[in-house]
Wavefront OBJ file of the C-alpha trace (Angstrom):
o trace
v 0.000 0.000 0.000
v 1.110 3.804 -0.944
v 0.516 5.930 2.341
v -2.372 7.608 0.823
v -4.155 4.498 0.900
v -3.297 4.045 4.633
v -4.943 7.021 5.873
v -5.417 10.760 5.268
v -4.077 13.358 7.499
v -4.516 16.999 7.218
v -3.025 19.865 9.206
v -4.719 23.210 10.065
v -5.114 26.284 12.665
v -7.588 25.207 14.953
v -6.298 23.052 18.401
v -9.273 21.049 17.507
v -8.804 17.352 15.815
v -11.094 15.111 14.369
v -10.048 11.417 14.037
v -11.655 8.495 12.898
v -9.507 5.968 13.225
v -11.798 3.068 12.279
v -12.894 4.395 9.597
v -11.128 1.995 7.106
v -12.400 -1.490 5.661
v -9.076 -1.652 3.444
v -7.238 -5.038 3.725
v -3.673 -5.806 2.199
v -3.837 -8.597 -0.155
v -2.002 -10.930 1.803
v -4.032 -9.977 4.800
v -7.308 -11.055 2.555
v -6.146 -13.760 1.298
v -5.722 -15.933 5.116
v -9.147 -13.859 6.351
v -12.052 -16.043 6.674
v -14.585 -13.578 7.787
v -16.517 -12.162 5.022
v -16.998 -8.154 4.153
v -19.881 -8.328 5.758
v -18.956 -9.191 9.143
v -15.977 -7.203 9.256
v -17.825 -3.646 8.339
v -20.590 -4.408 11.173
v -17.428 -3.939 13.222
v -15.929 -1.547 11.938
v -17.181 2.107 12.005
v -17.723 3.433 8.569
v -18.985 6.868 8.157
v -17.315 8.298 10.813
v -14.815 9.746 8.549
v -17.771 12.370 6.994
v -17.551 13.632 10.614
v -14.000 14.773 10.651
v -15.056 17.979 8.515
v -16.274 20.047 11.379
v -11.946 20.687 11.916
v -9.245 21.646 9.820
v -6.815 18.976 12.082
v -8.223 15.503 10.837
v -7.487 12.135 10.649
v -9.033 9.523 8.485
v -7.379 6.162 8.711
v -8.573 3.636 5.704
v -6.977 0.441 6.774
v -9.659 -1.716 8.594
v -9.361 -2.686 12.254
v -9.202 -6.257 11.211
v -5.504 -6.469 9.717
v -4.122 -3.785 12.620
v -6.500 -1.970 15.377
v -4.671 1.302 15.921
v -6.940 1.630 19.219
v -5.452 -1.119 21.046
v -1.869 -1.476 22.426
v 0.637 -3.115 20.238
v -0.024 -6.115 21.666
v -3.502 -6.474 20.979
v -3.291 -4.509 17.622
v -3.361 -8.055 15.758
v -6.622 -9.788 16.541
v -5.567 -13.511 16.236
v -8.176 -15.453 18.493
v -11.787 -15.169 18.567
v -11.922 -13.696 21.986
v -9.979 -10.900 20.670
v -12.777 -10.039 18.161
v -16.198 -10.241 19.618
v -16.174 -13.955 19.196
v -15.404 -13.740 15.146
v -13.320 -16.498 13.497
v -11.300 -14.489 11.408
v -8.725 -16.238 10.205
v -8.469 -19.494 7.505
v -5.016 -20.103 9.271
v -2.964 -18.218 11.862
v -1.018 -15.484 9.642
v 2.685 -15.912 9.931
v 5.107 -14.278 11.501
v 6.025 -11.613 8.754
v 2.416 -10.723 7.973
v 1.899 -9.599 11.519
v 4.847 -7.674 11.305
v 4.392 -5.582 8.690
v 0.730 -4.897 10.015
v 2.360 -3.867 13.428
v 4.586 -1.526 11.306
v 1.626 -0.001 9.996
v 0.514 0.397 13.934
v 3.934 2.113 14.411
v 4.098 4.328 11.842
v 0.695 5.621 12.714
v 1.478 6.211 16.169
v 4.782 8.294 15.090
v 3.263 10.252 12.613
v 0.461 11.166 15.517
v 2.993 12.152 17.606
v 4.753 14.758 15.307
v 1.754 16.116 14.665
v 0.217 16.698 18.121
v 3.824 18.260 18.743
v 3.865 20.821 16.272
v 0.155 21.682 17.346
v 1.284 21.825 21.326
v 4.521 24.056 20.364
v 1.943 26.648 18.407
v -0.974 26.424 20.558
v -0.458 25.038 23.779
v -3.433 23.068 24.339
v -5.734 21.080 21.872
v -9.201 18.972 22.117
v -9.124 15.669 20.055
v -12.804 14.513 18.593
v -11.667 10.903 19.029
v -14.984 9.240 17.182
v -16.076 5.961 16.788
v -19.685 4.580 16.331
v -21.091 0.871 18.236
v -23.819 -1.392 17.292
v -26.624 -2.033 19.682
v -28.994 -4.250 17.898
v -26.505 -7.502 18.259
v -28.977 -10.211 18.566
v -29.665 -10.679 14.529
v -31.425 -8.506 11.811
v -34.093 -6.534 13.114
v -33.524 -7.043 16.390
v -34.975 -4.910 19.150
v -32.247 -1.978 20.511
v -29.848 -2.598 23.220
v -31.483 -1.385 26.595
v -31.436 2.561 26.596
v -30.057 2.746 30.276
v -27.025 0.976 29.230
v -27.397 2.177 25.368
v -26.715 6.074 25.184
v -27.055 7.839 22.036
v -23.696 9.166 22.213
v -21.302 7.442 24.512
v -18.297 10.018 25.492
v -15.254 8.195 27.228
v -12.927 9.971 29.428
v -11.733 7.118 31.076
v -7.664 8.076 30.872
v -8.468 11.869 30.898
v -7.441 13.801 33.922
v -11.170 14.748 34.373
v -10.485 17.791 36.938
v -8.706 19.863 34.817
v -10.283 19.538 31.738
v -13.840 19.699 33.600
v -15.412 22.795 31.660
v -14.304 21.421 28.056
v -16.078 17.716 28.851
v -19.280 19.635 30.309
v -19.747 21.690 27.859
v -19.092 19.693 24.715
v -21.933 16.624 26.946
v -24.072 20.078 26.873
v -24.403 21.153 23.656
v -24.119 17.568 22.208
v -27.491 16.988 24.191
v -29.079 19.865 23.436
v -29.139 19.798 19.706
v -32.403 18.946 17.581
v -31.781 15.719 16.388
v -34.430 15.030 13.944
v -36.935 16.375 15.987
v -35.463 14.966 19.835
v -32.759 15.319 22.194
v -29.881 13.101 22.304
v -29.105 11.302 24.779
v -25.294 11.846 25.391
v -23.594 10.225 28.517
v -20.019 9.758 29.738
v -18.385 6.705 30.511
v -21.442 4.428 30.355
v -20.288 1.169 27.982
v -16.901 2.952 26.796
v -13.868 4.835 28.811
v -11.699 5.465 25.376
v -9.130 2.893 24.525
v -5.241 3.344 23.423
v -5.728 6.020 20.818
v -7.149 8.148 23.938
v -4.956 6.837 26.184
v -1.499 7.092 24.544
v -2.817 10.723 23.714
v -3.176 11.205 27.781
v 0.161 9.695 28.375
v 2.477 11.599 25.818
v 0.491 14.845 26.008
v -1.066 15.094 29.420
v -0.693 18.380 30.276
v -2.090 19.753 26.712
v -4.253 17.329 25.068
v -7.978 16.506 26.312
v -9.228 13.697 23.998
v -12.924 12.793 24.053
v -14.059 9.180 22.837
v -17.080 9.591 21.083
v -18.869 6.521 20.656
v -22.291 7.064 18.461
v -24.774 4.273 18.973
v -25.304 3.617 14.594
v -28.837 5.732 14.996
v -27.781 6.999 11.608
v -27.655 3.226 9.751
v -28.900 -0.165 9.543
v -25.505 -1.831 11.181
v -26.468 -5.420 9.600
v -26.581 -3.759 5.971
v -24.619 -1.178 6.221
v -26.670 0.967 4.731
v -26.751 4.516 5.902
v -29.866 6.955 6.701
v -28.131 9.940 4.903
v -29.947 12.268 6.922
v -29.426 10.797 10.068
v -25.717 10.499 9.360
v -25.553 14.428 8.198
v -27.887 15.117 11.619
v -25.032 13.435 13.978
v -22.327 15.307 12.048
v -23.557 18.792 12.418
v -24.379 17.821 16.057
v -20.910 17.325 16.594
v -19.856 20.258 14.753
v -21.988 22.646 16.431
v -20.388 21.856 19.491
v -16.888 23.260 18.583
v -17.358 26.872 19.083
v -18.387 26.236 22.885
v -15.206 23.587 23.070
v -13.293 26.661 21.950
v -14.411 28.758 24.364
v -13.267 26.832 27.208
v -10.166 25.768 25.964
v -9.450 29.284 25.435
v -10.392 30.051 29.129
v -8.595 27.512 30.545
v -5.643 28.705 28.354
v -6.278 32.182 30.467
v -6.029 31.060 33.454
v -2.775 28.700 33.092
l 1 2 3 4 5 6 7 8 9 10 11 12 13 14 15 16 17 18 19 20 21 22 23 24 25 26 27 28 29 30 31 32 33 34 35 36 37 38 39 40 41 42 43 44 45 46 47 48 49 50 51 52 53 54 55 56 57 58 59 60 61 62 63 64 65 66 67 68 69 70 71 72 73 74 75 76 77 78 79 80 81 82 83 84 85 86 87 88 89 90 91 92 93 94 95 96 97 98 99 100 101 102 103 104 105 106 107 108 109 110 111 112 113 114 115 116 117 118 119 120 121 122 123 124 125 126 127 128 129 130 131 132 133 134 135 136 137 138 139 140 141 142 143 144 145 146 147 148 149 150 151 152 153 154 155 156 157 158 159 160 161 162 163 164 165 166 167 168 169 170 171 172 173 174 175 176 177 178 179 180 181 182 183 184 185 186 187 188 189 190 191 192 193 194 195 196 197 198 199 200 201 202 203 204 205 206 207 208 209 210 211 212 213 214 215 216 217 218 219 220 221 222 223 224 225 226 227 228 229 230 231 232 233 234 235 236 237 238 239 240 241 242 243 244 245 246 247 248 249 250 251 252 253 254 255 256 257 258 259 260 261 262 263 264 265
């Protein structure tokens, strides 16, 4: 694969980022070739459309590999999924892949990770401090086609992890981005947004937190897939353009506290 392929990355002004790291349903050839799980199975996992999203910044990344040959939000250990347990209880593979495939898919997983770095560098030297969308999107009608929703007390519209976030000082971005997200029209309704209720943001988040922690405040959006039919994958284009000016419309507040909390540090 030619980086483009890989992912897209694009570099602005604003100390806002929008990633969507899984995105992608892209497989290397020699990944294909050993997988046993069909297209099908692999995009109900994945979380297409959430790229569309990542236009509400001029900071965005897009990654186009799928999750299935390396998962960029687990550690590097985990990035390969080689048993069923690792992957919802999916048989993915015809045979184990060797050696050298999982190599080069964990060199994928590094270069990722130091291109992310550089970037969040250069954007911490200019600016300081920056808010990463991190977005992702879950299924919650699991049983079979047509099945009812997952329970809505354990089933939020919009899940927002802050699990390795040091919650107390980034307090007024997280409240305010829950607050607006919640208090948009959504076709007619409120959404119900939530923190920390099935997801607490994985390695993406966390390596963010770890190698930026006194600049970088990364929120794991998870949307429930409101805005498709997850067993088709067939989108409801105005559901999907609904979620994505949600989330948009919640950057100028974001702003505003970052900049305040810039003020007073």
């Amino acid at each position: 694969m030619t980086p483009p392929d890989l992912w897209e990355w694009r570099l602005g002004q604003s100390p806002v980022i929008a990633a969507a790291i899984h995105n992608g349903h892209r497989l290397r050839p020699e990944v294909a070739r050993l997988m046993l799980l069909d297209e099908a199975a692999r995009l109900r996992e994945e979380d297409p459309y959430t790229g569309e999203w990542t236009t509400l910044s001029d900071n965005c990344i897009v990654v186009h590999l799928s999750r299935f040959e390396v998962d960029l939000n687990r550690s590097r250990g985990e990035a390969v999924y080689i048993e069923p347990a690792d992957a919802w209880g999916l048989k993915i593979w015809k045979t184990r892949p060797p050696r050298d495939v999982i190599e080069r898919s964990l060199a994928e997983y590094d270069s990722f990770y130091a291109k992310l770095g550089s970037m969040l560098k250069r954007l911490e030297r200019r600016l300081g401090r920056f808010v990463v969308y991190d977005m992702h999107s879950y299924n919650h009608r699991r049983g079979e086609p047509g099945s009812p929703c997952g329970e809505p007390a354990t089933h939020p519209d919009v899940n927002v992890g802050t699990g390795s976030l040091d919650r107390v000082r980034w307090a007024p971005v997280v409240d305010r981005f829950i607050r607006e997200l919640g208090s948009y029209d959504f076709l007619g309704r409120r959404l119900d947004v939530r923190e920390n209720v099935k997801f607490f943001g994985r390695q993406f988040a966390r390596w963010i937190h770890e190698h930026f922690p006194a600049s970088a405040c990364v929120l794991a959006i998870e949307v429930k897939k409101i805005f498709m039919d997850e067993w088709t994958g067939i989108p409801d284009a105005n559901a999907l353009k609904a979620v994505g000016k949600a989330l948009a419309l919640t950057v100028p507040g974001v702003l505003e506290e970052l900049s305040r909390l810039h003020g007073m540090h």
